[in-house]
N, C-alpha and C positions, 0 to 999 in steps of 0.2 A: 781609280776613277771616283768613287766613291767621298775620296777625301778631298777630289777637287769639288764636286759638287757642295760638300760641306764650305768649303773656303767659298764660293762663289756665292752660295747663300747666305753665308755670316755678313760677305763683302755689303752683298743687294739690302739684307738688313739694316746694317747698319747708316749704310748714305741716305736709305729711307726715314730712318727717326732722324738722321739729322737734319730733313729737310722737313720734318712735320712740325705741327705748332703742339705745344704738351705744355700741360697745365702744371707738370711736375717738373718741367725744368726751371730754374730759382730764376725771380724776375727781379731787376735792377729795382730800388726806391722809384726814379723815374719812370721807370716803366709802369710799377703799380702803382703810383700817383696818377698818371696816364690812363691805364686802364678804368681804375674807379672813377675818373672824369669823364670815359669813353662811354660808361654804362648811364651813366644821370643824362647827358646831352642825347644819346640814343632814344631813351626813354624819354627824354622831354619832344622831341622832334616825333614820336609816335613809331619806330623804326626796331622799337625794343620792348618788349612784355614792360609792364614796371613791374616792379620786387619789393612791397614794401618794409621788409624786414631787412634787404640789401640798403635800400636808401637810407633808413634809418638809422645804419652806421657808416656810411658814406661819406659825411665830412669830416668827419673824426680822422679816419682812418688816412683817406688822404691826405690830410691835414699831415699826418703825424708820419708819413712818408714823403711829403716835401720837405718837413722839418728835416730829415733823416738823409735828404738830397742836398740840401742846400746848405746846414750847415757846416758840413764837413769839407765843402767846395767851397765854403764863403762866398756862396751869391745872396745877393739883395733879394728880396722880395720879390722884386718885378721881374730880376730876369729868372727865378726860378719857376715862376707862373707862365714866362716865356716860354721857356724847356716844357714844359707843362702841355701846354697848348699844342708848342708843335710835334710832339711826339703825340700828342693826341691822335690828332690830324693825321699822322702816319699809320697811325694803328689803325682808325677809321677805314682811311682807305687801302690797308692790306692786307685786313684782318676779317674775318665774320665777326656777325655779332652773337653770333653762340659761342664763338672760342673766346671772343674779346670777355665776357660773361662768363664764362668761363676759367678762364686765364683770375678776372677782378676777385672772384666768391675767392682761390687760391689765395690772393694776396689782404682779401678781409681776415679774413682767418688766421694770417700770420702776420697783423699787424704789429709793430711796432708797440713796445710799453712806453707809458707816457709818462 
């Protein structure tokens, strides 16, 4: 008995972190290009704290993870600002803005070397 219970709660554990958002699971270049664009448009729209020590390295960093996106995909400029936007916009609206802020501080921190 005992060890179904075990199995049944490892089961319930585990389809639960799959289904949570975690700051720890690794986020695509696009995605954190994304993110870090989620948090500046948030804060500009008044919908988000501003952070001015996040902002401060905010274009950098995105910058240097669309580099990271689009060169190795060989898109142009525009449609990688593309990709940019609309994955913003998805994030925006499926995301909080604590986890989105969350998720972004993760991918400052592990920006790309330039």
């Amino acid at each position: 008995m005992f060890e179904l219970v075990r199995k049944c709660s490892m089961s319930a554990l585990l389809m639960l972190y799959a289904c949570t958002e975690s700051a720890d699971k690794a986020e695509s270049d696009l995605d954190c290009a994304a993110l870090i664009s989620a948090v500046s448009q948030l804060s500009l729209k008044g919908q988000m704290e501003s952070e001015p020590d996040f902002h401060s390295k905010a274009l950098t960093s995105s910058m240097m993870y669309l580099n990271a996106h689009a060169i190795p995909n060989g898109l142009r400029e525009a449609e990688a600002f593309k990709q940019v936007r609309v994955r913003r916009a998805e994030l925006i609206e499926t995301t909080s803005p604590s986890t989105i802020l969350l998720r972004a501080k993760t991918c400052l921190e592990k920006t790309p070397a330039q």
